[in-house]
PyMOL Python script that loads the backbone (N, CA, C, O; Angstrom):
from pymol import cmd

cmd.read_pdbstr("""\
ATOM      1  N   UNK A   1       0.815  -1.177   0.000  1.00  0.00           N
ATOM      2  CA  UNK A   1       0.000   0.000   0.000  1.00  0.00           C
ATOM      3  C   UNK A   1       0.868   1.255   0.000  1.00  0.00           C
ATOM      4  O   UNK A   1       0.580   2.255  -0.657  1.00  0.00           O
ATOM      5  N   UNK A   2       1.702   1.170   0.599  1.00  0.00           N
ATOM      6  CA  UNK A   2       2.832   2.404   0.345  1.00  0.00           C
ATOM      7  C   UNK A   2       3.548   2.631  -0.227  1.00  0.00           C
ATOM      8  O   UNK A   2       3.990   3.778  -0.297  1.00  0.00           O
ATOM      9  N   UNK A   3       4.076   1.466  -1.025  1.00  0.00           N
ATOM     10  CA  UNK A   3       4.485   1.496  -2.554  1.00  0.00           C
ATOM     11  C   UNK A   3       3.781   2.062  -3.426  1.00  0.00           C
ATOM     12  O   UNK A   3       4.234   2.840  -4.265  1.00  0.00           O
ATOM     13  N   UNK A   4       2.406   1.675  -3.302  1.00  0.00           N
ATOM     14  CA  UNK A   4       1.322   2.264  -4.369  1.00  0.00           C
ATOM     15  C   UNK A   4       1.056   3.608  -3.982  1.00  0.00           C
ATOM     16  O   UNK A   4       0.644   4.214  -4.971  1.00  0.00           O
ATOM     17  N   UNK A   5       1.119   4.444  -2.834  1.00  0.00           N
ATOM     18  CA  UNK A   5       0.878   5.536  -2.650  1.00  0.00           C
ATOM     19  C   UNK A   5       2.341   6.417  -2.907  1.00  0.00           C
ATOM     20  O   UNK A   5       2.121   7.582  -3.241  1.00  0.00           O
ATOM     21  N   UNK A   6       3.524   6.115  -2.824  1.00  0.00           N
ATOM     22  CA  UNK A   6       4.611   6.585  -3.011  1.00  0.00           C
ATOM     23  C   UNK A   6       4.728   6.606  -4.539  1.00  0.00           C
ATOM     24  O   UNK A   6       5.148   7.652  -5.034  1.00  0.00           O
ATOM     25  N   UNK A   7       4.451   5.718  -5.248  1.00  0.00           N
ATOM     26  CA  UNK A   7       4.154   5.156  -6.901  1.00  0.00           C
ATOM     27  C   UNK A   7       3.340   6.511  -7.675  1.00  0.00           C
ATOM     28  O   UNK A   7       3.634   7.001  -8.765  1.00  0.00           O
ATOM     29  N   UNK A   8       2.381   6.876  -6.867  1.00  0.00           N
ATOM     30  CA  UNK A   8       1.546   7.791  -7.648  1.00  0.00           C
ATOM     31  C   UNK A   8       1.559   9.469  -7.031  1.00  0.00           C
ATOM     32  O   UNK A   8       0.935  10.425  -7.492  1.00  0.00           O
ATOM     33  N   UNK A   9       2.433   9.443  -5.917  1.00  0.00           N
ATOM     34  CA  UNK A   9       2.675  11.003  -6.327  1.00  0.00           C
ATOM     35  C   UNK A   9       3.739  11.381  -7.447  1.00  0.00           C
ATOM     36  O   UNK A   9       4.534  10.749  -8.143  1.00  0.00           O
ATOM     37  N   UNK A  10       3.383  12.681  -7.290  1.00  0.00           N
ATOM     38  CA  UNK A  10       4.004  13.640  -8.360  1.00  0.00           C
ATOM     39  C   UNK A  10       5.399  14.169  -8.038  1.00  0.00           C
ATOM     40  O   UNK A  10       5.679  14.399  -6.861  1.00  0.00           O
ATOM     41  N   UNK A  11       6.281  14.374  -8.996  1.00  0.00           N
ATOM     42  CA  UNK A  11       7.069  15.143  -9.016  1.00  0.00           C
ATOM     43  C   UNK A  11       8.524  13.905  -9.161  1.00  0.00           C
ATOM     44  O   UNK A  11       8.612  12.799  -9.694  1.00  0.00           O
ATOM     45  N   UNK A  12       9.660  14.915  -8.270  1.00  0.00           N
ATOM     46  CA  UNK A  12      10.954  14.299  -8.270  1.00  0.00           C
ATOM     47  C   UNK A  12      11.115  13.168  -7.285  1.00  0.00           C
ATOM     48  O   UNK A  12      10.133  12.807  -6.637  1.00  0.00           O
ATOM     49  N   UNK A  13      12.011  12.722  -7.164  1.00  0.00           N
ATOM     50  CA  UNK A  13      11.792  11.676  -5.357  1.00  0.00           C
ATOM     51  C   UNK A  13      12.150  12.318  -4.293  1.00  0.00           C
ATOM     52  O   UNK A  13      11.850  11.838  -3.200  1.00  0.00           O
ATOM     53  N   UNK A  14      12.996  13.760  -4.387  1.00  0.00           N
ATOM     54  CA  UNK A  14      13.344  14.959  -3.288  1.00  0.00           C
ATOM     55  C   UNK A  14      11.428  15.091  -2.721  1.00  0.00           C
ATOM     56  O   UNK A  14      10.871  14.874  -1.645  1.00  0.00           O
ATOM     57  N   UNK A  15      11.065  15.426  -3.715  1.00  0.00           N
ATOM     58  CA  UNK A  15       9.615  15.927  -3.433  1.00  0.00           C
ATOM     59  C   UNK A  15       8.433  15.081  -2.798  1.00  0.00           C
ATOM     60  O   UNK A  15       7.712  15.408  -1.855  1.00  0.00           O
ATOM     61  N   UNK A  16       8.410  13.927  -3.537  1.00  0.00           N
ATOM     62  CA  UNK A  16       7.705  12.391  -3.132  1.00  0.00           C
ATOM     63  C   UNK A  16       7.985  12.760  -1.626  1.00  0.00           C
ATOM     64  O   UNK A  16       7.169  13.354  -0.921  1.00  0.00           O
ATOM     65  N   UNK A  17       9.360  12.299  -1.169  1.00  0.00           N
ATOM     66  CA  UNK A  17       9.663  12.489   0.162  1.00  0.00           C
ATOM     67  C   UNK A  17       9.052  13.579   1.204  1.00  0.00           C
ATOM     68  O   UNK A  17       8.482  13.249   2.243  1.00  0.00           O
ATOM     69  N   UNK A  18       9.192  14.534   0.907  1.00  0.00           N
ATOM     70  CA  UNK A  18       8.793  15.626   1.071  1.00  0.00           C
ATOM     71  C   UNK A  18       7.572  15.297   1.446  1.00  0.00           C
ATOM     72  O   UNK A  18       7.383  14.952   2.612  1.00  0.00           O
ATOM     73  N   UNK A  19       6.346  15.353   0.366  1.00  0.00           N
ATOM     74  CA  UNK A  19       5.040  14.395   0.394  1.00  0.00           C
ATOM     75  C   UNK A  19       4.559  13.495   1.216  1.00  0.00           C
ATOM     76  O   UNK A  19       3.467  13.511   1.785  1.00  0.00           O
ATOM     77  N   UNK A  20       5.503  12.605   1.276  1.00  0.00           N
ATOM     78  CA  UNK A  20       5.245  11.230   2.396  1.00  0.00           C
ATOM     79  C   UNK A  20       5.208  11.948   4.075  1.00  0.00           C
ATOM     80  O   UNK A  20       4.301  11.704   4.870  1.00  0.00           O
ATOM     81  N   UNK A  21       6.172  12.689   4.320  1.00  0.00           N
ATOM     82  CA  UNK A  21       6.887  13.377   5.612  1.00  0.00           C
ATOM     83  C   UNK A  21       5.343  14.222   5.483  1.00  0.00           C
ATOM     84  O   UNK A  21       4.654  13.782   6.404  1.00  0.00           O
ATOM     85  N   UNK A  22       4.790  14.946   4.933  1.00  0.00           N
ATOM     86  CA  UNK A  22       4.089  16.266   5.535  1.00  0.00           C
ATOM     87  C   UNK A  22       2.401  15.349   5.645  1.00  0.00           C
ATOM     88  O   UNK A  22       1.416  15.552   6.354  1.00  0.00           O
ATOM     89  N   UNK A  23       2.685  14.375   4.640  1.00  0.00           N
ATOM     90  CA  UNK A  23       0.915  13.502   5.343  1.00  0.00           C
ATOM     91  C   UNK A  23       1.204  12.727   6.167  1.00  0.00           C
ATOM     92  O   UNK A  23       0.259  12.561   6.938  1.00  0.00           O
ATOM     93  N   UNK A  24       2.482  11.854   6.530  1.00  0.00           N
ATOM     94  CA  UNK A  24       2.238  11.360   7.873  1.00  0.00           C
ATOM     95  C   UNK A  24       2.178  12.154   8.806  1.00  0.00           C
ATOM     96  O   UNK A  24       1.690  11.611   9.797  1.00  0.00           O
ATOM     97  N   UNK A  25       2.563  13.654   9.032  1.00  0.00           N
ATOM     98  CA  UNK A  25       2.944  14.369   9.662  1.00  0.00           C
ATOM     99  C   UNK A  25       0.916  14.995  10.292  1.00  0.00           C
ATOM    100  O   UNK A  25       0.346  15.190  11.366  1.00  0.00           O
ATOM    101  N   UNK A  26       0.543  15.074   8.709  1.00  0.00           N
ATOM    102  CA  UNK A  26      -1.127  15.209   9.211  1.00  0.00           C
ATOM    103  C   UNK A  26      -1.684  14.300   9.621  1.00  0.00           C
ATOM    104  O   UNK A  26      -2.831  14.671   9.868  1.00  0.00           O
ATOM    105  N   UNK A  27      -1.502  12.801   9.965  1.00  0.00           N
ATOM    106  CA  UNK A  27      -1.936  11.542   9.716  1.00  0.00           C
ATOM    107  C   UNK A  27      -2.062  11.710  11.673  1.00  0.00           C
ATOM    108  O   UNK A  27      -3.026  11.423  12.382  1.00  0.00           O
ATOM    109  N   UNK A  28      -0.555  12.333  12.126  1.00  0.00           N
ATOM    110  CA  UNK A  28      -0.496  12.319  13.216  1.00  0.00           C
ATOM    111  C   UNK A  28      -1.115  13.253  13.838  1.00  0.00           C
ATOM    112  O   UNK A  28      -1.712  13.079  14.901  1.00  0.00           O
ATOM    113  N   UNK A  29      -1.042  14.155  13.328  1.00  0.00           N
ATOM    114  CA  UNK A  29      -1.866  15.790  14.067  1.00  0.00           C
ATOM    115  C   UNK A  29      -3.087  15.105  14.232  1.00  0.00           C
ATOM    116  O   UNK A  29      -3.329  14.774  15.392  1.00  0.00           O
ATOM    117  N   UNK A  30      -4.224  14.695  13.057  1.00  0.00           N
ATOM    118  CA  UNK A  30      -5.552  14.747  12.774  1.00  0.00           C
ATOM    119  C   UNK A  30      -5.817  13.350  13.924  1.00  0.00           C
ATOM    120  O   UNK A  30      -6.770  13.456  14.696  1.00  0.00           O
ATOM    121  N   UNK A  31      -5.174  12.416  13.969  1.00  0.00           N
ATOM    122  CA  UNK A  31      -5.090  11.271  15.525  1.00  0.00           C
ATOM    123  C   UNK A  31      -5.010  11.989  16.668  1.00  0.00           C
ATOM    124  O   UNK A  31      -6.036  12.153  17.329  1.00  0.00           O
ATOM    125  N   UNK A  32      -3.844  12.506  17.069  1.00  0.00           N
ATOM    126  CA  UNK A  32      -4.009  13.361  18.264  1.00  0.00           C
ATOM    127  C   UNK A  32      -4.974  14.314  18.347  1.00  0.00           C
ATOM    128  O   UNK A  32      -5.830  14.005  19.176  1.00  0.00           O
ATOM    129  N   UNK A  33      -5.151  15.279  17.846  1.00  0.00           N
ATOM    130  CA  UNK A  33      -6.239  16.158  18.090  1.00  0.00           C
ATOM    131  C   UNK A  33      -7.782  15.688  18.117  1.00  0.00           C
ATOM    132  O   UNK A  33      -8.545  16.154  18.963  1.00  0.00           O
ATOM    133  N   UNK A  34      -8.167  14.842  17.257  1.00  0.00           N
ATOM    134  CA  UNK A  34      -9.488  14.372  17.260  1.00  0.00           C
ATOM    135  C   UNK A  34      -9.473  12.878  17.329  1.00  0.00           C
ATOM    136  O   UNK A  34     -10.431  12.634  18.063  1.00  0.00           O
ATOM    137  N   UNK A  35      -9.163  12.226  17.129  1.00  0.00           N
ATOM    138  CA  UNK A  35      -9.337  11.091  17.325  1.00  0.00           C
ATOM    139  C   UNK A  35      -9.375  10.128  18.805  1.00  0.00           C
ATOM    140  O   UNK A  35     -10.241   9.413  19.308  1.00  0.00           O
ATOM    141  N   UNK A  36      -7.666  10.595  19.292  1.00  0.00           N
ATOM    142  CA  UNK A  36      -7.589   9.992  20.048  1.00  0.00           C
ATOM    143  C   UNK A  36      -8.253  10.278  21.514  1.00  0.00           C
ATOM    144  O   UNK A  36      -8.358   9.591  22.530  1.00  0.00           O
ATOM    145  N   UNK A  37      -8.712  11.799  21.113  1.00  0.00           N
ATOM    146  CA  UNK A  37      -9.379  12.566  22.386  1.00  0.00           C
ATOM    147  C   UNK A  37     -10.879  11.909  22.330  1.00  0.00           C
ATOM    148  O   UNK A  37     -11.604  12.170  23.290  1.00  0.00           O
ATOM    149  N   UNK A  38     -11.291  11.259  21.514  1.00  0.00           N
ATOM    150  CA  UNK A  38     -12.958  11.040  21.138  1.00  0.00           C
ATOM    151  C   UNK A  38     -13.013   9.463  21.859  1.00  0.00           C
ATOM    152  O   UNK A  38     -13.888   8.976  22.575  1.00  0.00           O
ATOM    153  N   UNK A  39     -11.811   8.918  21.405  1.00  0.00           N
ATOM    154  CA  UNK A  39     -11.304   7.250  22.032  1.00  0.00           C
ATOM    155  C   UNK A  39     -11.444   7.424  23.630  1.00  0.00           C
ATOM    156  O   UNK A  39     -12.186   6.803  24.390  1.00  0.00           O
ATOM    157  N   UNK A  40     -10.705   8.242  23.863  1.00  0.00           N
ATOM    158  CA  UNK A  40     -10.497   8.446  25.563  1.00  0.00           C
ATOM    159  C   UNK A  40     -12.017   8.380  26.164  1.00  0.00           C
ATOM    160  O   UNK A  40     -12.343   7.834  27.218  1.00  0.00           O
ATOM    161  N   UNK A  41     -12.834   9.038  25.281  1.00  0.00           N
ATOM    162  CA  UNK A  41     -14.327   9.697  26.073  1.00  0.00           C
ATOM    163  C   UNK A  41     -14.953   8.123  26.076  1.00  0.00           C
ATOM    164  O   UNK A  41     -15.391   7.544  27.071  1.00  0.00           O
ATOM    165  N   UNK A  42     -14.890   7.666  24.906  1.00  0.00           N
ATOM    166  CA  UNK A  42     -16.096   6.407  24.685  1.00  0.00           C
ATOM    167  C   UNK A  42     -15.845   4.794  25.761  1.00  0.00           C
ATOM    168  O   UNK A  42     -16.588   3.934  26.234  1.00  0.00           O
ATOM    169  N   UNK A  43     -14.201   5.106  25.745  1.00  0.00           N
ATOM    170  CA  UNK A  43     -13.881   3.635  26.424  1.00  0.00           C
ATOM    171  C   UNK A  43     -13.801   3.507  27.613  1.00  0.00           C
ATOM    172  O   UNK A  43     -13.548   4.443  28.372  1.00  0.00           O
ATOM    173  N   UNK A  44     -13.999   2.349  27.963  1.00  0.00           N
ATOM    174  CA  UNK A  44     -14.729   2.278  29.368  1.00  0.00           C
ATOM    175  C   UNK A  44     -13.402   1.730  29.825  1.00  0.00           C
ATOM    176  O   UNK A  44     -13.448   1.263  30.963  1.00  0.00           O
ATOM    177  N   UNK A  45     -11.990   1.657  29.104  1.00  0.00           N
ATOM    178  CA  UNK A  45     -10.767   1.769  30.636  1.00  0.00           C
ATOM    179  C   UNK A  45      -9.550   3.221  30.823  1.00  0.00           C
ATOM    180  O   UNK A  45      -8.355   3.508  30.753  1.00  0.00           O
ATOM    181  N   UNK A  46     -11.109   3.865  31.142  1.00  0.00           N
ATOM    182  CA  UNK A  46     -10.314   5.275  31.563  1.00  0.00           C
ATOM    183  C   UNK A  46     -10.482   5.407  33.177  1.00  0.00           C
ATOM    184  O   UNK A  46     -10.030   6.275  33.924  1.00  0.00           O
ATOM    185  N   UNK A  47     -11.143   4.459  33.423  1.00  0.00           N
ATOM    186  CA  UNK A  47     -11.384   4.547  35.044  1.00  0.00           C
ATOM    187  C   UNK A  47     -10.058   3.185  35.744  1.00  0.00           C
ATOM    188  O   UNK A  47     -10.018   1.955  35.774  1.00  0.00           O
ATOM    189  N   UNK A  48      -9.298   4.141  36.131  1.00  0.00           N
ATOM    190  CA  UNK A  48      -8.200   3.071  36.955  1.00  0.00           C
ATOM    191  C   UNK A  48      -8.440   2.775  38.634  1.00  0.00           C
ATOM    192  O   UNK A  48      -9.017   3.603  39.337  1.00  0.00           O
ATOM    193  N   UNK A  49      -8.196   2.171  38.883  1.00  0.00           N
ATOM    194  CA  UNK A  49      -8.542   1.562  40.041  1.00  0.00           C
ATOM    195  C   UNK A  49      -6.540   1.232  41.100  1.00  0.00           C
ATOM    196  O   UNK A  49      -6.249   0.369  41.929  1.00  0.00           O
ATOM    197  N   UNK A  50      -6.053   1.874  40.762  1.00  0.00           N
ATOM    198  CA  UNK A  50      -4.819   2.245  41.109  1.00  0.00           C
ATOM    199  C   UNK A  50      -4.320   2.758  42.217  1.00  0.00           C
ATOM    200  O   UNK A  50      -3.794   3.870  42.270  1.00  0.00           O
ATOM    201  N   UNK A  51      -4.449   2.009  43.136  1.00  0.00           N
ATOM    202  CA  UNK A  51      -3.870   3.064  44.247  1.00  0.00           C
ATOM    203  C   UNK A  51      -5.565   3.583  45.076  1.00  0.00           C
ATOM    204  O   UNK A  51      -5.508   4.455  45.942  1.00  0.00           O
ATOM    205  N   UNK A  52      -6.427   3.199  44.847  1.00  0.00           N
ATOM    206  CA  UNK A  52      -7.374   3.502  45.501  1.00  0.00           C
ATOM    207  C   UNK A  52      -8.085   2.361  46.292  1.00  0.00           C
ATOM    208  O   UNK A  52      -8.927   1.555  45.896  1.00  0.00           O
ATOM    209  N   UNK A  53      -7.492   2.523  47.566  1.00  0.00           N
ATOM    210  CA  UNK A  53      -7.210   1.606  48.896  1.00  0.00           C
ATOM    211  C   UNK A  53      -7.608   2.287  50.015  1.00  0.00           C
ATOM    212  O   UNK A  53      -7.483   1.774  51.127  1.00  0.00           O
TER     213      UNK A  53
END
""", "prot")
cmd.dss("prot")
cmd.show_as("cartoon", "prot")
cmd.util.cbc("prot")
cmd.orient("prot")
C-alpha cells in the first residue's frame, strides 16, 4: 500500500519524500487532536482503580 501511494505522487523523489513526511505528519496531528481525544471519552478503561485503597 505504500508502494502504491509513493508510486503515484508527483514530481521528483526529493519531493515524493517531502510528500510522504508532511501527510504522515497530518496523519499524526488529525489522531491526536481528534481522534484519540474522542477514544479516551467512549472507552470504558479510563477509570483506573490504582492506588485507591
Amino acid at each position: 500500500m505504500y508502494a502504491w501511494i509513493f508510486r503515484h505522487l508527483p514530481g521528483p523523489l526529493w519531493a515524493r519524500i517531502l510528500i510522504c513526511l508532511v501527510l504522515a505528519a497530518a496523519v499524526v496531528l488529525l489522531l491526536m487532536e481528534f481522534v484519540f481525544p474522542w477514544v479516551s471519552t467512549v472507552s470504558p478503561w479510563t477509570e483506573s482503580t490504582v492506588g485507591a485503597g
